[in-house]
Legacy VTK file of the C-alpha trace (Angstrom):
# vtk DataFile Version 3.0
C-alpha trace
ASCII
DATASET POLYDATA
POINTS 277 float
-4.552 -26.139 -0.996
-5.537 -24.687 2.142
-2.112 -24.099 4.553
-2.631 -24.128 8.342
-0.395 -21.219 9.890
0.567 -23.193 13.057
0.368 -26.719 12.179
4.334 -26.724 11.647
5.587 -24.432 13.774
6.146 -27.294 16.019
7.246 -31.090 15.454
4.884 -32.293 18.272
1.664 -33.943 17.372
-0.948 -31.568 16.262
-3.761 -32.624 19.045
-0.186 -30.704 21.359
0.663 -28.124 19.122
-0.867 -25.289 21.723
-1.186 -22.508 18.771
-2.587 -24.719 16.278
-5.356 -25.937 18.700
-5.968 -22.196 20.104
-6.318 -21.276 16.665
-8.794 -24.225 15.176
-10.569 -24.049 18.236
-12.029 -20.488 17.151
-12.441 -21.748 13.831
-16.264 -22.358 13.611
-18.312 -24.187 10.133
-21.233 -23.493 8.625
-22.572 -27.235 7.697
-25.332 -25.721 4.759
-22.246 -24.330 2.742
-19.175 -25.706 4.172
-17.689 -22.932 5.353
-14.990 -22.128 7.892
-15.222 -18.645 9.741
-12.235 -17.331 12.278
-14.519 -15.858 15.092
-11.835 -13.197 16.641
-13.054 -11.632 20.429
-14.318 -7.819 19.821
-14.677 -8.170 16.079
-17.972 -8.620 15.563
-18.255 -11.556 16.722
-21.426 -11.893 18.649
-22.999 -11.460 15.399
-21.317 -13.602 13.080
-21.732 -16.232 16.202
-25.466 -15.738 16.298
-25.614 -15.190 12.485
-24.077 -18.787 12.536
-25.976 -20.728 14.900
-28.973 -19.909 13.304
-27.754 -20.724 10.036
-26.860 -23.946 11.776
-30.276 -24.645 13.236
-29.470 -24.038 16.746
-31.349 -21.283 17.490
-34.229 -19.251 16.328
-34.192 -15.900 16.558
-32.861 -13.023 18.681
-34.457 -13.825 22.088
-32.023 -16.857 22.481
-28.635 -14.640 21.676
-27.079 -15.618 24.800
-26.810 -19.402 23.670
-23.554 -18.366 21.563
-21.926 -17.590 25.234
-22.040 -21.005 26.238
-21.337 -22.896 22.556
-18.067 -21.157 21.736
-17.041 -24.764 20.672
-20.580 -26.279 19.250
-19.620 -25.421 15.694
-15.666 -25.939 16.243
-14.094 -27.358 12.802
-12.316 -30.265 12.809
-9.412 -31.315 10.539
-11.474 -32.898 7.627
-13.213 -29.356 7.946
-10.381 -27.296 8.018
-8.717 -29.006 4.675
-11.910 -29.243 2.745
-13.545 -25.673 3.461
-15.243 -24.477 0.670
-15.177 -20.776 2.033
-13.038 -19.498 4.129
-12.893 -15.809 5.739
-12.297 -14.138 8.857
-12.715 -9.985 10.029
-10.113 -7.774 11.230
-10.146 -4.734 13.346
-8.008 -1.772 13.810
-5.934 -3.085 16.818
-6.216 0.782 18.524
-10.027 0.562 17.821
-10.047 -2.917 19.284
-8.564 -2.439 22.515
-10.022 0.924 22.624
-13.125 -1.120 22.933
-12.175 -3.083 25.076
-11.654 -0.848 27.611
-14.833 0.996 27.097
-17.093 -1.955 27.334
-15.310 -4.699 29.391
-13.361 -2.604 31.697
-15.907 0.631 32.163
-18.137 -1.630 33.033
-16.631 -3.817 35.267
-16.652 -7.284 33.522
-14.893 -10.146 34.332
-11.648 -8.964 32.190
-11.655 -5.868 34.891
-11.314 -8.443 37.616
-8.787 -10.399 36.415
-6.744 -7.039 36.050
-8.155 -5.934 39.786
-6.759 -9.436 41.140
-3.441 -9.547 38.778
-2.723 -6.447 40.790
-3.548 -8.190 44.138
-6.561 -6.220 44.348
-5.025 -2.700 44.388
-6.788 -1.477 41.432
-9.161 1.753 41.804
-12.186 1.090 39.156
-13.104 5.095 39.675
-9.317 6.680 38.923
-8.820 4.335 35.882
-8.008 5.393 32.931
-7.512 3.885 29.426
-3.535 4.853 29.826
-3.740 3.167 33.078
-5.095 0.486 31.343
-2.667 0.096 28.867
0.457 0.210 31.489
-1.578 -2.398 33.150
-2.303 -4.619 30.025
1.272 -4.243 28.694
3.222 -6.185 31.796
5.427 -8.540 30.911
3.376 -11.809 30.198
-0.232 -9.963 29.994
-0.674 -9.133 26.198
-1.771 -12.720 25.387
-3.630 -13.334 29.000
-6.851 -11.941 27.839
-8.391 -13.431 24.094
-10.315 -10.082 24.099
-7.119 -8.360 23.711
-4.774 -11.206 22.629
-3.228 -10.331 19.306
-5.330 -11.012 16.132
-2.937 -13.137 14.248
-3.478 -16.245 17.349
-6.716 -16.833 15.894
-6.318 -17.565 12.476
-5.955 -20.907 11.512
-5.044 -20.220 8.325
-2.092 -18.543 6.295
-4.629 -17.345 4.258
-8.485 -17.037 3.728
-10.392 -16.488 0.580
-11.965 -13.271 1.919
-10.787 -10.642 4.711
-13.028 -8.523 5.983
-12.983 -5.591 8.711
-15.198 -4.318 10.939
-14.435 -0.784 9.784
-16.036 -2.145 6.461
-18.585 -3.957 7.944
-21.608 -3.771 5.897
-19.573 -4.848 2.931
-18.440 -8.277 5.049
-21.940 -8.449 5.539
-22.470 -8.274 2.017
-20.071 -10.744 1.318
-20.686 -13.320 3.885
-24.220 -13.403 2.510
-23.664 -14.400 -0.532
-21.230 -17.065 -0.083
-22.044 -18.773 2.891
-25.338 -17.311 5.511
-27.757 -14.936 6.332
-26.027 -11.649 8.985
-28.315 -11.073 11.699
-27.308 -7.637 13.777
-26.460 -8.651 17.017
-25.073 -5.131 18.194
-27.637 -4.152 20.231
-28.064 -6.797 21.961
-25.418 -6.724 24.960
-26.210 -2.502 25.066
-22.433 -2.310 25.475
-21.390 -0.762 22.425
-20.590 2.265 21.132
-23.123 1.803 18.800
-25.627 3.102 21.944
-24.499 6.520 22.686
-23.439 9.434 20.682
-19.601 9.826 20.024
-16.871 12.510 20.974
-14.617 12.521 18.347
-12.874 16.448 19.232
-10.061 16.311 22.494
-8.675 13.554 24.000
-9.553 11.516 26.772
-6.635 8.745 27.075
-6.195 10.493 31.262
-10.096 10.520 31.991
-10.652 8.423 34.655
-13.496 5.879 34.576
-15.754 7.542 36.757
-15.842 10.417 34.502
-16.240 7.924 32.132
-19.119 6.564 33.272
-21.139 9.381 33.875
-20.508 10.599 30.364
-22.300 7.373 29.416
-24.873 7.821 31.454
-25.394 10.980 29.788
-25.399 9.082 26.590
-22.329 10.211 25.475
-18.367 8.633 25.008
-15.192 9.265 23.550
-14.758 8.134 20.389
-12.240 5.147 20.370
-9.901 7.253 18.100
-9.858 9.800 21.249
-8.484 7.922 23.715
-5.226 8.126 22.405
-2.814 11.172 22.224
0.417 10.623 19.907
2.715 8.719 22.675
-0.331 6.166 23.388
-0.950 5.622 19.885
2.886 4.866 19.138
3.275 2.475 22.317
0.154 0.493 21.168
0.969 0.368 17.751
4.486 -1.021 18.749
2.854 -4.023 21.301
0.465 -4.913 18.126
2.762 -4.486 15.320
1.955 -8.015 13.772
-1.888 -7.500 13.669
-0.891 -4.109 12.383
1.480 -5.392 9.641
-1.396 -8.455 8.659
-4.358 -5.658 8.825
-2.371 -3.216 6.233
-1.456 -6.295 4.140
-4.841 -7.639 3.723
-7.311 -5.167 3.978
-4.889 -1.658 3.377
-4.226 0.796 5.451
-7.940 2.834 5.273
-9.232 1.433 8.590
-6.509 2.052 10.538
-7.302 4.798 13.299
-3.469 5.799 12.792
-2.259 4.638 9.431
0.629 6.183 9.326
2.495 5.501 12.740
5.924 3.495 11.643
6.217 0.537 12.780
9.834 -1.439 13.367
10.864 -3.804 10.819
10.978 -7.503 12.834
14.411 -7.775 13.480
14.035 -5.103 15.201
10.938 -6.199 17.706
12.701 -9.673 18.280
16.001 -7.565 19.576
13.587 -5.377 21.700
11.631 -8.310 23.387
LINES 1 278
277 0 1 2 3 4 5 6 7 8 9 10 11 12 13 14 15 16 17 18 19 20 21 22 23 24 25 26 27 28 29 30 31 32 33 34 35 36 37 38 39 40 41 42 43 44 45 46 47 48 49 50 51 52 53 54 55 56 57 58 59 60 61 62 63 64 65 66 67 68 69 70 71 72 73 74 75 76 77 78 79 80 81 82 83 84 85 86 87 88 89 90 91 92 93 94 95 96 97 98 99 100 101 102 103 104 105 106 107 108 109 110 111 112 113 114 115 116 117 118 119 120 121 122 123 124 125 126 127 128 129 130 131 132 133 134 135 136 137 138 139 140 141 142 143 144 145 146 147 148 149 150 151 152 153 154 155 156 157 158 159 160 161 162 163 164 165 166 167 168 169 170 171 172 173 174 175 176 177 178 179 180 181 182 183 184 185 186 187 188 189 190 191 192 193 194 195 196 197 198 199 200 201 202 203 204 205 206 207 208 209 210 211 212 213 214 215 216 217 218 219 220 221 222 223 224 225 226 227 228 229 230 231 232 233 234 235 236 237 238 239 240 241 242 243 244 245 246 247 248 249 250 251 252 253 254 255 256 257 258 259 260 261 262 263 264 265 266 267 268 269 270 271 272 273 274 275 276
Protein backbone atom coordinates (compact mmCIF):
# COMPACT_ATOMS: atom_id res chain seq x y z
CA UNK A 1 0.00 0.00 0.00
CA UNK A 2 1.23 3.21 -1.05
CA UNK A 3 1.10 5.90 2.22
CA UNK A 4 0.73 9.61 1.40
CA UNK A 5 3.14 11.63 3.85
CA UNK A 6 0.73 14.61 4.30
CA UNK A 7 -2.62 13.32 3.73
CA UNK A 8 -3.10 13.05 7.70
CA UNK A 9 -1.23 15.51 9.05
CA UNK A 10 -4.37 17.44 9.07
CA UNK A 11 -8.19 16.51 9.73
CA UNK A 12 -9.36 19.01 7.01
CA UNK A 13 -10.47 17.71 3.70
CA UNK A 14 -7.66 16.71 1.50
CA UNK A 15 -8.62 19.16 -1.64
CA UNK A 16 -7.45 21.92 1.95
CA UNK A 17 -4.79 20.05 3.29
CA UNK A 18 -2.07 22.86 1.92
CA UNK A 19 1.03 20.23 2.19
CA UNK A 20 -0.70 17.41 0.73
CA UNK A 21 -1.79 19.49 -2.35
CA UNK A 22 1.83 21.27 -2.61
CA UNK A 23 3.15 17.95 -2.56
CA UNK A 24 0.73 15.97 -5.26
CA UNK A 25 0.82 18.91 -7.24
CA UNK A 26 4.63 18.15 -8.15
CA UNK A 27 3.80 14.68 -8.45
CA UNK A 28 3.73 14.14 -12.29
CA UNK A 29 2.57 10.35 -14.26
CA UNK A 30 3.80 8.74 -16.94
CA UNK A 31 0.39 7.30 -18.66
CA UNK A 32 2.56 4.38 -20.96
CA UNK A 33 3.73 2.75 -17.57
CA UNK A 34 1.82 4.21 -14.82
CA UNK A 35 4.23 5.80 -13.10
CA UNK A 36 4.39 8.58 -10.54
CA UNK A 37 7.66 10.80 -10.48
CA UNK A 38 8.29 13.67 -7.57
CA UNK A 39 9.74 16.48 -9.87
CA UNK A 40 11.85 18.50 -7.01
CA UNK A 41 13.15 22.35 -8.32
CA UNK A 42 17.14 22.11 -9.05
CA UNK A 43 17.24 18.33 -9.15
CA UNK A 44 17.29 17.55 -12.42
CA UNK A 45 14.31 18.34 -13.16
CA UNK A 46 14.19 20.00 -16.49
CA UNK A 47 15.17 16.73 -17.73
CA UNK A 48 13.08 14.29 -16.15
CA UNK A 49 10.22 17.06 -17.14
CA UNK A 50 11.19 16.96 -20.78
CA UNK A 51 12.15 13.24 -20.55
CA UNK A 52 8.40 12.97 -19.48
CA UNK A 53 6.49 14.97 -21.79
CA UNK A 54 7.86 13.28 -24.53
CA UNK A 55 7.24 10.03 -23.16
CA UNK A 56 3.77 11.44 -22.82
CA UNK A 57 3.37 12.58 -26.40
CA UNK A 58 3.49 16.18 -25.81
CA UNK A 59 6.38 17.11 -27.38
CA UNK A 60 8.89 16.01 -29.89
CA UNK A 61 12.16 16.62 -29.45
CA UNK A 62 14.59 19.15 -27.95
CA UNK A 63 13.65 22.33 -29.90
CA UNK A 64 10.30 22.53 -27.90
CA UNK A 65 12.12 22.21 -24.21
CA UNK A 66 10.62 25.30 -23.04
CA UNK A 67 6.97 23.76 -23.16
CA UNK A 68 7.79 22.00 -19.64
CA UNK A 69 7.94 25.84 -18.23
CA UNK A 70 4.49 26.43 -18.85
CA UNK A 71 2.92 22.61 -18.09
CA UNK A 72 4.29 22.21 -14.57
CA UNK A 73 0.71 20.81 -13.92
CA UNK A 74 -0.16 18.99 -17.50
CA UNK A 75 0.93 15.63 -16.16
CA UNK A 76 -0.16 16.37 -12.35
CA UNK A 77 -1.40 12.90 -10.70
CA UNK A 78 -4.50 12.69 -9.30
CA UNK A 79 -5.68 10.51 -6.38
CA UNK A 80 -6.66 7.31 -8.38
CA UNK A 81 -2.97 7.92 -9.69
CA UNK A 82 -1.32 8.41 -6.63
CA UNK A 83 -2.87 5.01 -4.93
CA UNK A 84 -2.48 2.86 -7.97
CA UNK A 85 1.18 3.88 -9.19
CA UNK A 86 2.88 1.14 -10.50
CA UNK A 87 6.37 2.92 -10.08
CA UNK A 88 7.13 5.29 -7.98
CA UNK A 89 10.57 7.32 -7.50
CA UNK A 90 11.81 10.64 -6.96
CA UNK A 91 15.83 12.26 -6.95
CA UNK A 92 17.54 13.88 -4.20
CA UNK A 93 20.31 16.32 -4.02
CA UNK A 94 22.90 17.27 -1.57
CA UNK A 95 21.01 20.23 0.07
CA UNK A 96 24.68 22.35 0.14
CA UNK A 97 25.04 21.38 -3.60
CA UNK A 98 21.46 22.42 -4.17
CA UNK A 99 21.39 25.78 -2.91
CA UNK A 100 24.89 26.18 -3.94
CA UNK A 101 23.25 26.05 -7.29
CA UNK A 102 20.96 28.01 -6.76
CA UNK A 103 22.83 30.81 -6.18
CA UNK A 104 25.12 30.30 -9.05
CA UNK A 105 22.49 30.05 -11.67
CA UNK A 106 19.33 31.89 -10.41
CA UNK A 107 20.89 34.54 -8.41
CA UNK A 108 24.36 35.21 -10.56
CA UNK A 109 22.34 35.67 -13.12
CA UNK A 110 19.75 37.73 -12.08
CA UNK A 111 16.52 35.59 -12.40
CA UNK A 112 13.38 36.18 -11.08
CA UNK A 113 14.34 34.41 -7.55
CA UNK A 114 17.11 37.44 -7.39
CA UNK A 115 14.23 39.87 -7.59
CA UNK A 116 12.10 38.62 -5.24
CA UNK A 117 15.18 38.78 -2.77
CA UNK A 118 16.06 42.52 -4.33
CA UNK A 119 12.28 43.55 -3.49
CA UNK A 120 11.98 41.41 -0.04
CA UNK A 121 14.72 43.81 0.90
CA UNK A 122 12.76 46.88 -0.40
CA UNK A 123 15.08 47.11 -3.15
CA UNK A 124 18.34 47.66 -1.20
CA UNK A 125 20.09 44.76 -2.55
CA UNK A 126 23.55 45.34 -4.53
CA UNK A 127 23.58 42.44 -7.39
CA UNK A 128 27.59 43.36 -7.84
CA UNK A 129 28.73 43.05 -3.84
CA UNK A 130 26.68 39.80 -3.39
CA UNK A 131 27.93 37.05 -2.22
CA UNK A 132 26.75 33.43 -1.64
CA UNK A 133 27.13 34.20 2.39
CA UNK A 134 25.15 37.22 1.71
CA UNK A 135 22.87 35.10 0.18
CA UNK A 136 22.43 32.76 2.73
CA UNK A 137 21.85 35.58 5.62
CA UNK A 138 19.37 36.79 3.15
CA UNK A 139 17.61 33.38 2.41
CA UNK A 140 17.65 32.35 6.10
CA UNK A 141 15.15 35.32 7.53
CA UNK A 142 12.63 34.32 9.49
CA UNK A 143 9.75 33.10 7.12
CA UNK A 144 12.07 32.87 3.79
CA UNK A 145 13.35 29.18 3.76
CA UNK A 146 10.05 27.89 2.30
CA UNK A 147 9.31 31.27 0.09
CA UNK A 148 11.23 30.07 -2.83
CA UNK A 149 10.37 26.08 -4.23
CA UNK A 150 13.92 26.35 -5.72
CA UNK A 151 15.24 26.38 -2.31
CA UNK A 152 12.23 25.13 -0.26
CA UNK A 153 13.25 22.04 1.64
CA UNK A 154 13.19 18.68 -0.26
CA UNK A 155 10.98 16.72 1.99
CA UNK A 156 7.66 19.40 0.82
CA UNK A 157 7.66 17.67 -2.34
CA UNK A 158 7.25 14.23 -1.76
CA UNK A 159 4.01 12.91 -1.74
CA UNK A 160 4.91 9.89 -0.50
CA UNK A 161 6.38 8.27 2.79
CA UNK A 162 8.12 6.22 0.60
CA UNK A 163 8.99 5.48 -3.14
CA UNK A 164 10.12 2.29 -4.70
CA UNK A 165 13.35 3.89 -5.96
CA UNK A 166 15.49 7.04 -4.70
CA UNK A 167 17.74 8.40 -6.75
CA UNK A 168 20.34 11.44 -6.56
CA UNK A 169 21.65 13.65 -8.77
CA UNK A 170 25.15 12.97 -7.48
CA UNK A 171 24.38 9.41 -8.97
CA UNK A 172 22.77 10.50 -11.83
CA UNK A 173 23.57 8.29 -14.64
CA UNK A 174 22.56 5.36 -12.52
CA UNK A 175 18.80 7.14 -12.00
CA UNK A 176 19.05 7.38 -15.52
CA UNK A 177 19.66 3.87 -15.74
CA UNK A 178 16.99 3.05 -13.62
CA UNK A 179 14.26 5.26 -14.75
CA UNK A 180 14.79 3.65 -18.15
CA UNK A 181 14.06 0.56 -17.48
CA UNK A 182 11.06 0.85 -15.44
CA UNK A 183 9.17 3.55 -16.69
CA UNK A 184 10.77 6.10 -19.98
CA UNK A 185 13.34 7.03 -22.14
CA UNK A 186 16.07 10.15 -20.24
CA UNK A 187 16.65 12.76 -22.65
CA UNK A 188 19.68 15.28 -21.39
CA UNK A 189 18.23 18.43 -20.94
CA UNK A 190 21.39 20.10 -19.22
CA UNK A 191 22.48 22.06 -21.80
CA UNK A 192 19.74 23.44 -22.69
CA UNK A 193 19.14 26.59 -20.31
CA UNK A 194 23.40 27.14 -20.57
CA UNK A 195 23.04 27.81 -16.85
CA UNK A 196 24.75 25.04 -15.38
CA UNK A 197 27.77 24.16 -14.10
CA UNK A 198 27.90 21.63 -16.48
CA UNK A 199 29.18 24.73 -19.05
CA UNK A 200 32.32 25.93 -17.56
CA UNK A 201 35.26 24.36 -15.99
CA UNK A 202 35.21 24.00 -12.09
CA UNK A 203 37.39 25.43 -9.14
CA UNK A 204 37.38 22.98 -6.69
CA UNK A 205 40.92 24.43 -4.55
CA UNK A 206 40.07 27.83 -2.05
CA UNK A 207 37.01 29.10 -1.14
CA UNK A 208 34.82 31.55 -2.49
CA UNK A 209 31.67 31.72 0.03
CA UNK A 210 32.89 36.10 0.34
CA UNK A 211 33.36 36.57 -3.57
CA UNK A 212 31.08 38.93 -4.60
CA UNK A 213 28.96 38.37 -7.72
CA UNK A 214 30.67 40.58 -9.92
CA UNK A 215 33.75 38.67 -9.47
CA UNK A 216 31.60 36.00 -9.98
CA UNK A 217 30.52 36.79 -13.09
CA UNK A 218 33.50 37.58 -14.79
CA UNK A 219 34.99 34.28 -13.73
CA UNK A 220 32.15 32.85 -15.82
CA UNK A 221 32.72 34.75 -18.48
CA UNK A 222 36.07 33.43 -18.47
CA UNK A 223 34.54 30.04 -18.45
CA UNK A 224 35.37 29.27 -15.18
CA UNK A 225 33.34 28.89 -11.42
CA UNK A 226 33.69 27.72 -8.09
CA UNK A 227 32.86 24.49 -7.55
CA UNK A 228 29.58 24.29 -5.43
CA UNK A 229 31.59 22.44 -2.67
CA UNK A 230 33.76 25.86 -2.56
CA UNK A 231 31.46 28.17 -1.63
CA UNK A 232 31.37 27.11 1.72
CA UNK A 233 34.07 27.45 4.50
CA UNK A 234 33.35 25.30 7.81
CA UNK A 235 30.87 27.98 9.62
CA UNK A 236 28.68 28.19 6.24
CA UNK A 237 28.60 24.61 5.84
CA UNK A 238 27.43 24.03 9.60
CA UNK A 239 24.68 26.93 9.43
CA UNK A 240 23.26 25.36 6.19
CA UNK A 241 23.40 22.01 7.25
CA UNK A 242 21.45 23.07 10.48
CA UNK A 243 18.44 25.15 8.28
CA UNK A 244 18.22 21.74 6.07
CA UNK A 245 18.63 19.16 8.62
CA UNK A 246 15.43 17.16 7.50
CA UNK A 247 16.46 16.87 3.78
CA UNK A 248 19.80 16.05 5.29
CA UNK A 249 18.51 13.34 7.69
CA UNK A 250 15.98 11.82 4.55
CA UNK A 251 19.11 12.12 1.95
CA UNK A 252 21.53 9.96 4.43
CA UNK A 253 18.60 7.59 5.12
CA UNK A 254 17.77 6.80 1.64
CA UNK A 255 20.50 7.18 -0.52
CA UNK A 256 23.70 7.15 2.36
CA UNK A 257 25.81 9.53 3.16
CA UNK A 258 28.33 9.34 -0.25
CA UNK A 259 26.77 12.38 -1.97
CA UNK A 260 26.81 14.57 0.65
CA UNK A 261 29.33 17.57 -0.02
CA UNK A 262 29.86 17.43 3.94
CA UNK A 263 28.92 14.05 5.26
CA UNK A 264 30.07 14.31 8.32
CA UNK A 265 28.78 17.74 9.80
CA UNK A 266 26.47 16.65 13.03
CA UNK A 267 23.39 17.45 12.86
CA UNK A 268 20.90 18.04 16.15
CA UNK A 269 18.71 15.31 17.08
CA UNK A 270 14.83 16.89 16.57
CA UNK A 271 14.04 17.73 19.88
CA UNK A 272 16.54 19.72 19.70
CA UNK A 273 15.61 21.87 16.30
CA UNK A 274 11.89 22.15 17.56
CA UNK A 275 13.39 23.90 20.98
CA UNK A 276 15.64 26.10 18.70
CA UNK A 277 12.83 27.30 16.26
Amino acid sequence: MRQLRYAAEKPVVLGRNISHQRAASHALVHYGSGTVYSFIPKNACTTLRLSLAVANGCVSDLDDWTWIHQNNGTFQADLRDLAAAAFTFTVLRCPHARLASVFLDKILMRGAEYWDLFHAENDQLDHDTLTFRDFVTLMLKPGRLRSNIHWRPQIDFLVYDDYDAWYTVEAFAAAAAGIETRAFPIIDARGLSRHGTDQVALLEQGCFADTPCLELAGMRRGGHLPAHGALYDDKLATRVAKAYAEDITLYRDRCGAAGLSFPDIELEDEDSRRTSQ
